[in-house]
TITIGU-228950 format. One record per residue (C-alpha): residue in three letters; chain; x, y, z; residue number from 1. Coordinates in Angstrom, 1 decimal, decimal comma, always signed. Each point is the difference from the previous one (the first is absolute). Layout:
residues N
('ALA' 'A' (X Y Z) NUM)
...
This chain:
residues 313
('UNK' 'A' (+30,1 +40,5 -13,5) 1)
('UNK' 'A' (-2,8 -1,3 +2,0) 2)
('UNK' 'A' (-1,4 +2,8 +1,9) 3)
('UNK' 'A' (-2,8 -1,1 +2,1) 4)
('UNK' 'A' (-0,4 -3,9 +0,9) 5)
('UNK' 'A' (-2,6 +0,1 +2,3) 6)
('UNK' 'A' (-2,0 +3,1 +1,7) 7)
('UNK' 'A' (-2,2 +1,2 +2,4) 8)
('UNK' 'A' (-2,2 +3,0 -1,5) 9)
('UNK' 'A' (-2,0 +3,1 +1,4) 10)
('UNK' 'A' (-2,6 +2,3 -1,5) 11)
('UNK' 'A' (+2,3 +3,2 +1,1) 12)
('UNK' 'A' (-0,9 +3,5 -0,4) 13)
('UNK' 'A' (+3,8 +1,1 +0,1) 14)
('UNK' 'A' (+0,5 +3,7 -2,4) 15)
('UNK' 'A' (-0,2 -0,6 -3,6) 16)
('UNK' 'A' (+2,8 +2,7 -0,3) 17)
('UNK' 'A' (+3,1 -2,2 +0,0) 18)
('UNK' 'A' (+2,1 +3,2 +1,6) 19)
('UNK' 'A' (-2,5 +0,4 +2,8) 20)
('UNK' 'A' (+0,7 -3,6 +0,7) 21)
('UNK' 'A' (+3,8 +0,1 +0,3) 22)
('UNK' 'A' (-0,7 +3,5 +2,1) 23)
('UNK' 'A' (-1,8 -2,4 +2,3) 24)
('UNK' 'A' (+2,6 -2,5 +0,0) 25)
('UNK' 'A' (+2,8 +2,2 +0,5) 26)
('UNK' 'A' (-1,2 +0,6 +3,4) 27)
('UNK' 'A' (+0,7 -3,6 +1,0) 28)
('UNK' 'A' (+3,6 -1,2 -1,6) 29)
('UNK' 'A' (+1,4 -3,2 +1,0) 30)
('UNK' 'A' (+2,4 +0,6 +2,8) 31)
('UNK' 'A' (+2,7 -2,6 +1,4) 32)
('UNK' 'A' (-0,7 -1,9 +3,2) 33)
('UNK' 'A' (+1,2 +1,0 +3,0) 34)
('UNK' 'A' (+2,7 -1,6 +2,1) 35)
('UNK' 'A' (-3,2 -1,4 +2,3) 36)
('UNK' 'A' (-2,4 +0,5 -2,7) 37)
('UNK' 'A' (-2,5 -3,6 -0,5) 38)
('UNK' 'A' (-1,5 +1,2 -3,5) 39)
('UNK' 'A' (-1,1 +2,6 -2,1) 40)
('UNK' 'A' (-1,1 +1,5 -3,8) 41)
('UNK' 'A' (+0,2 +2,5 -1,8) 42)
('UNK' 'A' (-0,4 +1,1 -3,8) 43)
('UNK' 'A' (+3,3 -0,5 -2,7) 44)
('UNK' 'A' (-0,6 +0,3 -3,3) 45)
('UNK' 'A' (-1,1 -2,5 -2,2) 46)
('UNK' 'A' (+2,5 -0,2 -2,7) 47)
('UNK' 'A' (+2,8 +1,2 +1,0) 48)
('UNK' 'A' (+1,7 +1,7 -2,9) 49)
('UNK' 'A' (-2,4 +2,9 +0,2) 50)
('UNK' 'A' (+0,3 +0,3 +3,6) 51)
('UNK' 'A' (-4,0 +1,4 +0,2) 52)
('UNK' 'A' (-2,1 -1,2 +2,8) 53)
('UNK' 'A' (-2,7 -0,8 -2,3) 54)
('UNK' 'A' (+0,6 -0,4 -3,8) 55)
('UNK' 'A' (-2,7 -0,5 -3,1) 56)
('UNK' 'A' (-1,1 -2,6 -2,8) 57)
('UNK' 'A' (-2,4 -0,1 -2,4) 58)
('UNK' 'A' (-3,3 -0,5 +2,2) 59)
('UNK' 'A' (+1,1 +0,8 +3,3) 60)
('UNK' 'A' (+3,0 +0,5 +2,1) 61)
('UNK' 'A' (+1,9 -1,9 +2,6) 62)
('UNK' 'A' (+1,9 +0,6 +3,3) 63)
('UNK' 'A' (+2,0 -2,0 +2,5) 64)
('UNK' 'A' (+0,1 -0,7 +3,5) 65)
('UNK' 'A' (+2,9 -1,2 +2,4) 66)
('UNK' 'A' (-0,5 -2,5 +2,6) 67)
('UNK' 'A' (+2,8 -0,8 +2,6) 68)
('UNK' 'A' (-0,2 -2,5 +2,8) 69)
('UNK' 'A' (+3,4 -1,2 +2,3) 70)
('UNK' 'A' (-0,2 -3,7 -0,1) 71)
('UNK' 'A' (-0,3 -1,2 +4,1) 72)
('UNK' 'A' (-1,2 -3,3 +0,3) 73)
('UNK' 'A' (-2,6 -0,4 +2,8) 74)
('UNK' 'A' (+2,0 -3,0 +1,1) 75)
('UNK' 'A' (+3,3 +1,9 +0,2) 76)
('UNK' 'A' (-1,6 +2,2 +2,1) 77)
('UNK' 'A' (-1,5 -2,3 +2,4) 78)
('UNK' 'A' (+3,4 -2,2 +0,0) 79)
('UNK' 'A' (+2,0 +2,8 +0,6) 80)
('UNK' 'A' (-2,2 +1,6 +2,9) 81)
('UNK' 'A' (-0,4 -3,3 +1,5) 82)
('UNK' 'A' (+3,7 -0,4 +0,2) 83)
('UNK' 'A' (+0,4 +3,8 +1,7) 84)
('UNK' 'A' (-3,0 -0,9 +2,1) 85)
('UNK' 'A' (+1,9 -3,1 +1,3) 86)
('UNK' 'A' (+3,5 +1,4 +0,7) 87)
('UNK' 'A' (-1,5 +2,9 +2,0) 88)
('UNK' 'A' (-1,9 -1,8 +2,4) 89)
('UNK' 'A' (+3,2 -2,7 +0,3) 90)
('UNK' 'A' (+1,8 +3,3 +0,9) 91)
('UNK' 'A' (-2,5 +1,7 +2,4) 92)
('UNK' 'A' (-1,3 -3,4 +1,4) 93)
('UNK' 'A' (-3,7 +0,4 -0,2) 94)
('UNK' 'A' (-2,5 -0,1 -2,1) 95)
('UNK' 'A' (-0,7 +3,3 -2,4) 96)
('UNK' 'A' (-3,2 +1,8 +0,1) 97)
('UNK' 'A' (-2,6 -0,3 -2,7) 98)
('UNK' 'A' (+0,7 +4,3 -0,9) 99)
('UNK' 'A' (+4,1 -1,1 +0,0) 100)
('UNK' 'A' (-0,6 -2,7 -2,4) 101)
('UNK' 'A' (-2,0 +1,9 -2,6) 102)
('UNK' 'A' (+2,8 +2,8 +0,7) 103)
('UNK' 'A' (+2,6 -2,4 -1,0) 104)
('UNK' 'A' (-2,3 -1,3 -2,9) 105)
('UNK' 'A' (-0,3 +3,5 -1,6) 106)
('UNK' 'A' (+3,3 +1,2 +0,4) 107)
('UNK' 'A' (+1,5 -3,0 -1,6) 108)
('UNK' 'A' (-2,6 +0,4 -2,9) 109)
('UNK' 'A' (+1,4 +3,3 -0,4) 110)
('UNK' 'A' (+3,9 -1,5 +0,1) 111)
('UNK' 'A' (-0,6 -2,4 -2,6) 112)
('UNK' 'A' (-1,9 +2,8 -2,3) 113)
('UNK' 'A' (+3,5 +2,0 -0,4) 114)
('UNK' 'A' (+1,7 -2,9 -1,3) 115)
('UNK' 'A' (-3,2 -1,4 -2,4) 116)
('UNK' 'A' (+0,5 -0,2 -3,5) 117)
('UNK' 'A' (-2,9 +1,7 -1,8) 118)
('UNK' 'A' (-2,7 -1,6 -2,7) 119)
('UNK' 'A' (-0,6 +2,6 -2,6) 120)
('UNK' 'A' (-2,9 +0,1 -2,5) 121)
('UNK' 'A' (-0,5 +2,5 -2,4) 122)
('UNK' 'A' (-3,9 +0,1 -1,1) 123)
('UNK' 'A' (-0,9 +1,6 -3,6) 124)
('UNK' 'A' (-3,4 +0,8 -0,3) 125)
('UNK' 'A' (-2,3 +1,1 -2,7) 126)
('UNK' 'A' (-2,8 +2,4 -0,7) 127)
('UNK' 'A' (-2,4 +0,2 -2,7) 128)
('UNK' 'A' (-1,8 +3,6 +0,4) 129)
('UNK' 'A' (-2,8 -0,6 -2,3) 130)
('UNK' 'A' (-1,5 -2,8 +1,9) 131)
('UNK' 'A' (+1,3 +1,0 +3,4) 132)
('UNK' 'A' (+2,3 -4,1 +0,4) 133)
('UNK' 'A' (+2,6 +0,8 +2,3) 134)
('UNK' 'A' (+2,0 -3,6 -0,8) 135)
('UNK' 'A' (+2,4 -1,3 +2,7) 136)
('UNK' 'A' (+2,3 -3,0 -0,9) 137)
('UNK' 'A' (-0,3 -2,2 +3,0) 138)
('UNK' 'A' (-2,7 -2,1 +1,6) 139)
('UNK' 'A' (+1,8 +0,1 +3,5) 140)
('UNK' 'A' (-2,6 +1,8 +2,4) 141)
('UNK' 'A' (+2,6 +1,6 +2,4) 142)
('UNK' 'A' (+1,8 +1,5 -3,6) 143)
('UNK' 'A' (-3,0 +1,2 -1,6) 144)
('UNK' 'A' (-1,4 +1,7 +3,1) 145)
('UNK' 'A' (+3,8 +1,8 +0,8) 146)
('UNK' 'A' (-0,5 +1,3 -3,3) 147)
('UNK' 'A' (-3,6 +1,4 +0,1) 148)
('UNK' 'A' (+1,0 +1,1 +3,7) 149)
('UNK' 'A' (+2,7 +2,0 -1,5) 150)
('UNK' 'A' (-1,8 +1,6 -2,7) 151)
('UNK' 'A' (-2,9 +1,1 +2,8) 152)
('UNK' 'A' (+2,6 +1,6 +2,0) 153)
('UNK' 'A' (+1,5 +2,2 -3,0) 154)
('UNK' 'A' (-3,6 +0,9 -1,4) 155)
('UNK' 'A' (-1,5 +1,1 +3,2) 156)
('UNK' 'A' (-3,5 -0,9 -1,4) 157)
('UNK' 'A' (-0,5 -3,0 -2,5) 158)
('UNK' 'A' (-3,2 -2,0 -1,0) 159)
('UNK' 'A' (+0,9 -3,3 -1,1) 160)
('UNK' 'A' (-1,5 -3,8 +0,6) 161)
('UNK' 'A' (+1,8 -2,9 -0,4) 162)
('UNK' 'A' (-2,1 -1,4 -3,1) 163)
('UNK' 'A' (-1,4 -3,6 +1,5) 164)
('UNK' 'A' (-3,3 -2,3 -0,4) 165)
('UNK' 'A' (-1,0 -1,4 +3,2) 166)
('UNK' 'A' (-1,7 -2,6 -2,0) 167)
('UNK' 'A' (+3,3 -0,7 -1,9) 168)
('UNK' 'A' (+0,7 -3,6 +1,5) 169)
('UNK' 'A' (-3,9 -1,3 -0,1) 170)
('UNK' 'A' (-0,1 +1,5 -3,6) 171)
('UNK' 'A' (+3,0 -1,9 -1,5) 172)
('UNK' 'A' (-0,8 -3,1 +1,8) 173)
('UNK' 'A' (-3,5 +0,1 -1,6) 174)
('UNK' 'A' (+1,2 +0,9 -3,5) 175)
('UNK' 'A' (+2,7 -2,5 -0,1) 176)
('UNK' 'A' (-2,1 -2,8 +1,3) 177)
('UNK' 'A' (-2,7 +0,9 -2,7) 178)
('UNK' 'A' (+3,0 +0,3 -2,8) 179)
('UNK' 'A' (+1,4 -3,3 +1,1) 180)
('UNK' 'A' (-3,3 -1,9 -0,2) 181)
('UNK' 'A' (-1,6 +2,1 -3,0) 182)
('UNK' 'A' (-2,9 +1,0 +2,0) 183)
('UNK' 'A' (-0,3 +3,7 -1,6) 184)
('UNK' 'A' (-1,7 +2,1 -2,4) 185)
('UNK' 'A' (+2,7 +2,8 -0,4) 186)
('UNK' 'A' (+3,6 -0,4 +0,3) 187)
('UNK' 'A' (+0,5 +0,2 +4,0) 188)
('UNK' 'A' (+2,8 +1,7 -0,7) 189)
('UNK' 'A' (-1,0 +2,4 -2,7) 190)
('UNK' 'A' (+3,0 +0,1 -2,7) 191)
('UNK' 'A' (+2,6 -1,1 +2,2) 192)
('UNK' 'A' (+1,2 -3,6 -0,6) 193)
('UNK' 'A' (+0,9 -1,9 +3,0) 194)
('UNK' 'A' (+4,1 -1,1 +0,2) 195)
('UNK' 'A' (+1,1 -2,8 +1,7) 196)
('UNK' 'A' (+0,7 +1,2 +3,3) 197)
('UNK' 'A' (-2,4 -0,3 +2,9) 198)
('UNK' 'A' (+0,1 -0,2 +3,9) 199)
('UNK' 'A' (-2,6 -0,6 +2,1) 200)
('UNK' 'A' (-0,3 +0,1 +3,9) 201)
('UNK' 'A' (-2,0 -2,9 +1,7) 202)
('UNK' 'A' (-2,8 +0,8 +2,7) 203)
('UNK' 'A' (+2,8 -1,2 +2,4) 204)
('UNK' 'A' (+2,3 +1,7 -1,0) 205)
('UNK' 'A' (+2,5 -1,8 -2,1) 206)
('UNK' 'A' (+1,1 +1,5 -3,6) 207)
('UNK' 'A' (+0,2 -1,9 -3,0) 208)
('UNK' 'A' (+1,3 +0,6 -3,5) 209)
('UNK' 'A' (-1,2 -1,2 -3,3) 210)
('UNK' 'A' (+1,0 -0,2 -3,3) 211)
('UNK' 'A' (-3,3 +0,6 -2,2) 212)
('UNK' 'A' (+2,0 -1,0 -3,5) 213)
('UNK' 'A' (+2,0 -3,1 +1,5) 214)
('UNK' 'A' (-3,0 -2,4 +0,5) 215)
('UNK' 'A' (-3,4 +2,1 -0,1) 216)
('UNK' 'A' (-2,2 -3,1 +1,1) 217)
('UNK' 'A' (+2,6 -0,3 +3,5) 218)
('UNK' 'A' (-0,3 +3,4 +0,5) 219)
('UNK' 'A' (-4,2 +0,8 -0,4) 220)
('UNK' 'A' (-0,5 -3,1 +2,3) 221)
('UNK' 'A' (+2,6 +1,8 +2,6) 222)
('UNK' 'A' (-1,9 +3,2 -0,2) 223)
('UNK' 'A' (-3,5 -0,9 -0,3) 224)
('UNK' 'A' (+0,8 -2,6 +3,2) 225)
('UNK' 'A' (+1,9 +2,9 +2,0) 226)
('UNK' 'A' (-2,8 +2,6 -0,8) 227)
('UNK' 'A' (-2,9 -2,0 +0,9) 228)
('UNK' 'A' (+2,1 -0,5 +3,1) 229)
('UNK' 'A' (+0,1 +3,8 +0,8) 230)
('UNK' 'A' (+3,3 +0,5 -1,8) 231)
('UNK' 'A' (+0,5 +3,5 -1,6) 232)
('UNK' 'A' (+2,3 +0,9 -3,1) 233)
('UNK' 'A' (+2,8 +2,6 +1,2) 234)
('UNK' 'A' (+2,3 +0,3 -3,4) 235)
('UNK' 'A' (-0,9 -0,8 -3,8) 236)
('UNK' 'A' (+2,3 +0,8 -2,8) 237)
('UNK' 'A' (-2,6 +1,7 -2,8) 238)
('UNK' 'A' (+1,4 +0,6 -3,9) 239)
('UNK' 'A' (-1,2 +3,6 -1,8) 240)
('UNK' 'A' (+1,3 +0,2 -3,5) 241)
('UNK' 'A' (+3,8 +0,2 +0,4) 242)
('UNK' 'A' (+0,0 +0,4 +3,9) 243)
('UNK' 'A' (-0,4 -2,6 +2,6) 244)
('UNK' 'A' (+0,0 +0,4 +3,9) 245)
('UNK' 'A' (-1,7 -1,5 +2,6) 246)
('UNK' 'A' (-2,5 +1,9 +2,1) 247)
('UNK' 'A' (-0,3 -1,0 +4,2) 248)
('UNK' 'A' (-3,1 -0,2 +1,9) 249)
('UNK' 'A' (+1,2 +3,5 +1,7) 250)
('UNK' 'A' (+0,2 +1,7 -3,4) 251)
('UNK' 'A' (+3,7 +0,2 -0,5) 252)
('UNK' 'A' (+1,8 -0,9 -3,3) 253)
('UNK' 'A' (+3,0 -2,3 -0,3) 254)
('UNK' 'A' (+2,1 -1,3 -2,7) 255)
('UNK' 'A' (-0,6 +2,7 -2,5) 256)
('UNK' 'A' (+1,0 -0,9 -3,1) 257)
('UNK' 'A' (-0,7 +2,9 -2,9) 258)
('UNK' 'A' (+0,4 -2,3 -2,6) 259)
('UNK' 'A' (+2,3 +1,8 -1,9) 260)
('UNK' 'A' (+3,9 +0,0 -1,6) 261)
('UNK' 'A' (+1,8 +2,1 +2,2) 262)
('UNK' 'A' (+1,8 +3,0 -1,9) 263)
('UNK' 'A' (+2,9 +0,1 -1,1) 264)
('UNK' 'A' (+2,5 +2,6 +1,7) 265)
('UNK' 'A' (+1,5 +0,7 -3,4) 266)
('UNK' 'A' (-3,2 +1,4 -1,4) 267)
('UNK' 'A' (+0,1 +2,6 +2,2) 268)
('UNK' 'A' (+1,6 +3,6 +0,9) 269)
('UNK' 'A' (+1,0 -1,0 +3,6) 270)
('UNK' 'A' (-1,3 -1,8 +2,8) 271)
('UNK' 'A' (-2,7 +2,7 +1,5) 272)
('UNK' 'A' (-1,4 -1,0 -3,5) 273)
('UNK' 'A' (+0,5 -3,5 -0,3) 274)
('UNK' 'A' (-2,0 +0,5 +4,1) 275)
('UNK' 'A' (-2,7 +2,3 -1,8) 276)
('UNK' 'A' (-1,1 -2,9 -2,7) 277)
('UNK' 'A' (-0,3 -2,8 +2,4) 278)
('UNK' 'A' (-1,3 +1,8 +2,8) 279)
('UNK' 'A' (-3,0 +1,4 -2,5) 280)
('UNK' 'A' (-0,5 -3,7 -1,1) 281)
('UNK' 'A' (-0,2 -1,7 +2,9) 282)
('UNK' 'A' (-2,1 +2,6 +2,3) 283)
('UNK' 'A' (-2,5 +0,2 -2,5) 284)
('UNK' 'A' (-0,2 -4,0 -0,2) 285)
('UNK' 'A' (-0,1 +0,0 +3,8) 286)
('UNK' 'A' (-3,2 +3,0 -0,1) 287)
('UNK' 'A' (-1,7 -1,9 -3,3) 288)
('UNK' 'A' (-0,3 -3,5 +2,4) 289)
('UNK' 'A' (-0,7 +2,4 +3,6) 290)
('UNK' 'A' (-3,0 +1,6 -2,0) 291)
('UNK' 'A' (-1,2 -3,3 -1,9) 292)
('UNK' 'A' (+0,0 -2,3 +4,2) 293)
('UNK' 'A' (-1,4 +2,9 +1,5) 294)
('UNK' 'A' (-2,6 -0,5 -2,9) 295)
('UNK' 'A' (-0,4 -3,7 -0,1) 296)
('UNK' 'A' (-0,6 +0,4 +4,2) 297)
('UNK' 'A' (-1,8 +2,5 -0,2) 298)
('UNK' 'A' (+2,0 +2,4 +2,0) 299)
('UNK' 'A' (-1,3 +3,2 +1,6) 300)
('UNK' 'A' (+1,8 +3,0 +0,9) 301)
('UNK' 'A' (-0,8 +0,6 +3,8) 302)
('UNK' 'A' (-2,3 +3,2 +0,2) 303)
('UNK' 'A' (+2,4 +3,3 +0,7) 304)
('UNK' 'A' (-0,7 +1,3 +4,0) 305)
('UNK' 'A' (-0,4 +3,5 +0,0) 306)
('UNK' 'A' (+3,1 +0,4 +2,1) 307)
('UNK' 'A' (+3,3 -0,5 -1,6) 308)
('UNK' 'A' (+1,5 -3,2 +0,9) 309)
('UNK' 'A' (+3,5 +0,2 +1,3) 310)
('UNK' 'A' (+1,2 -3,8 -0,4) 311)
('UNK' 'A' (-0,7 -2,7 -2,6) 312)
('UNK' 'A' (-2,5 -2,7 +1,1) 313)
């Protein structure tokens, strides 16, 4: 039961009180799309058989969000406009104005959004009071910020920053480039081990992948050439203990690993329990590494503004 595989994360300031959470996100349920509806989210619980908004583990507690969207391909659209555009004007014998046009656009926009089929994605996130990580399971922009937008609009007032090192990209290029030629006193990557994986974006642009344990020599002369040439590293897969995962340039995590036997159903009471044990495990693997990067780059909480902030940044 892999929980989280990759993850966007926030320091968060949501209520340590995990029944003044759910009061929050009771005000804000998922609720079906409408007939001309595009999108839209709400909060479901995250395991199902207790049917809570927000349920507990040991170290934190997690809650869901809904995200629908009605599939309508931009092309479709255009196609299908075009083609009302066309038989129109064949039937009225002129030309139609620039307002008709963008008439006709929108309403067929809103024709094809009764008949769309709908993308669903149900979002589990994670919360770990005692060190404020709000953990949220995707590295996908638009997702991450539905969610956080969503939680702003159920607790009215809510500090949080997305936790990110502007320096990020400069500092991995420097500390692998130093790693792969040995140039270092301490370990540029503190107790982390680097993995195999690596991407690197060129100074024009181009992205390239390398495998660091298929031919080490190939892949140092790569880098060292494509840094000296402006290049920066965007993705490297890093090892701690049992748990690998590679950290991007923009501080997201993908490809988490824990590094443990999943549990066996059988050695448990039910499934909220068999949920309970990995969920524990794996958040606090996920918090161990946030704390130990934020460490090794020397994060720093952005100083609190007096004013409550009412959206994550």
């Amino acid at each position: 039961m892999k929980l989280i595989k990759s993850a966007s994360v926030y320091q968060a300031h949501l209520p340590q009180s995990i029944n003044a959470l759910e009061e929050h996100l009771s005000a804000k349920p998922f609720v079906e799309l409408g007939a001309t509806d595009f999108a839209g989210a709400g909060f479901v619980p995250p395991v199902e058989v207790t049917g809570a908004l927000a349920v507990s583990f040991e170290g934190g507690y997690a809650f869901a969000v809904r995200y629908d969207e009605k599939i309508v391909p931009a092309s479709v659209t255009s196609a299908e406009a075009k083609k009302r555009i066309t038989a129109e004007e064949e039937e009225c014998g002129f030309r139609l104005g620039k307002k008709r046009r963008q008439e006709i656009r929108e309403y067929t926009f809103h024709d094809l959004l009764t008949r769309a089929l709908t993308r669903t994605k149900v979002v589990q996130c994670y919360f770990v009071p005692t060190s404020n990580l709000l953990i949220v399971p995707t590295t996908s922009k638009k997702l991450a910020d539905t969610i956080t937008g969503e939680l702003v609009k159920v607790m009215g007032s809510l500090k949080a920053t997305t936790i990110y090192v502007s320096e990020a990209k400069a500092s991995l290029t420097t500390r692998l480039s130093s790693y792969l030629a040995h140039d270092y006193e301490d370990q540029p990557f503190g107790d982390f081990e680097v993995g195999s994986k690596c991407k690197l974006r060129s100074s024009d642009g181009r992205r390239f992948s390398f495998d660091l344990s298929a031919d080490l020599i190939e892949a140092n002369d790569g880098i060292q050439e494509a840094v000296r040439g402006g290049g920066l590293i965007e993705e490297i897969e890093l090892l701690g203990g049992d748990m690998s995962f590679r950290l991007t340039s923009d501080f997201k995590l993908k490809g988490i690993d824990p590094g443990v036997e999943p549990a066996k159903a059988g050695d448990f009471d039910d499934a909220l329990d068999l949920w309970q044990h990995e969920a524990s495990i794996q958040v606090a693997a996920v918090d161990r590494v946030v704390r130990a990067v934020c460490e090794l780059l020397d994060y720093k909480e952005p100083e609190q503004q007096e004013a409550p902030e009412t959206a994550f940044v």
